[in-house]
C-alpha positions in Angstrom: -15.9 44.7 124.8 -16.8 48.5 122.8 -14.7 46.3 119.5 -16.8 43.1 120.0 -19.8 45.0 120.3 -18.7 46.9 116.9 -18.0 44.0 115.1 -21.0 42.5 115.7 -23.2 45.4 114.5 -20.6 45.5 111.5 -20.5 41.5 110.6 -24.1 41.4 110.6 -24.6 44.0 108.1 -23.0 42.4 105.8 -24.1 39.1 106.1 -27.6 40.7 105.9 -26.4 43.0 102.7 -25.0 39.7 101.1 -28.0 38.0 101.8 -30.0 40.7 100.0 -27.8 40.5 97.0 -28.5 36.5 97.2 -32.5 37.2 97.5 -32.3 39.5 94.8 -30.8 37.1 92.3 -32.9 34.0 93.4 -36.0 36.3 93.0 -34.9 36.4 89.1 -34.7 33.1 89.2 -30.9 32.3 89.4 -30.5 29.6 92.3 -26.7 29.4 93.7 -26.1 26.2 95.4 -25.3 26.2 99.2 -21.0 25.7 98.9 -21.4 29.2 96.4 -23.6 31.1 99.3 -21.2 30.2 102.2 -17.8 31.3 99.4 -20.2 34.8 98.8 -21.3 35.1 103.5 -17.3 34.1 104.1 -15.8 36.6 101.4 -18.3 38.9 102.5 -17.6 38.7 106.4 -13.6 38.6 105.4 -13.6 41.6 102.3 -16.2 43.4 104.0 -17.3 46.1 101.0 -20.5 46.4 99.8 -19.7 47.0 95.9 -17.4 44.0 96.0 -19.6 42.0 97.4 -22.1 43.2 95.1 -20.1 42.9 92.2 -19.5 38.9 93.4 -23.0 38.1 93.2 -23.6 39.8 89.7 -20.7 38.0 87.8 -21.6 34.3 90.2 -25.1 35.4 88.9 -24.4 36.1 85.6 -22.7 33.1 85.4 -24.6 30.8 86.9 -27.7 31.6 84.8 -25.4 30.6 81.1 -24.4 27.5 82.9 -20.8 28.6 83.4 -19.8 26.4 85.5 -15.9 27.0 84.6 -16.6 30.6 84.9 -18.0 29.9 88.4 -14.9 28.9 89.6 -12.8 31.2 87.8 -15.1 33.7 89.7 -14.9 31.8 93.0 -10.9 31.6 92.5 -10.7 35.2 92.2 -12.6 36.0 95.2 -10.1 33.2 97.1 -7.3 35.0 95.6 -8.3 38.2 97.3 -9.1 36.9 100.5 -5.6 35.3 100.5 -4.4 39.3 99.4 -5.4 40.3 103.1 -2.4 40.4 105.6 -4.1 37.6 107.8 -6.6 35.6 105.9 -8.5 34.7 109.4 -8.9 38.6 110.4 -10.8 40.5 107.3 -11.0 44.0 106.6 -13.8 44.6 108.7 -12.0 43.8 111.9 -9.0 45.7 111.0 -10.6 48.8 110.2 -12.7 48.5 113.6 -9.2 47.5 115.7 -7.6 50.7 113.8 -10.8 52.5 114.9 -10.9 51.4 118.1 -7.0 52.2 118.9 -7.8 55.6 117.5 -10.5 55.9 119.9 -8.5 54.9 123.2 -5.8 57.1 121.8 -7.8 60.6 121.7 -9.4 59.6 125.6 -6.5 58.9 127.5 
């Protein structure tokens, strides 16, 4: 329930920091379509760090404003590639470091 309750808290912050990073790009002008903002929310939820998910949005930015749409995918490719790196592509780095946490936890109070 405690690991539910964590991941929650932790999958919403970074939905809401990759949103930011969206905002911030649109509000320069640069409009992803809606498949390249649920690849950025899903690597985002599955990766789970800030300056990779910050760096995604820069270089899918960058990108996207030259009309590179090759590049895009390149881009998008990568990201799938590293998702695929993960030892279970359905269970990201977020939700193991809060199950390692979590048996850390029950291990020091028993």
């Amino acid at each position: 329930m405690v690991m539910n309750r964590i991941m929650g808290k932790e999958a919403k912050k970074m939905q809401d920091y990759a949103r930011e990073q969206i905002e911030r790009a649109e509000r320069r002008g640069i409009s992803f379509p809606e498949d390249v903002k649920e690849d950025i929310f899903r690597y985002a939820d599955l990766i789970g760090e800030e300056d990779k998910v910050r760096s995604l949005v820069r270089n899918l930015a960058r990108a996207t404003e030259a009309s590179q749409e090759e590049r895009v995918n390149d881009i998008l490719y990568g990201a799938e590639m590293e998702i695929r790196d993960l030892p279970d592509e359905t269970i990201g780095r977020l939700e193991l470091l809060c199950i390692c946490d979590c048996v850390k936890k029950c291990a020091f109070t028993d």
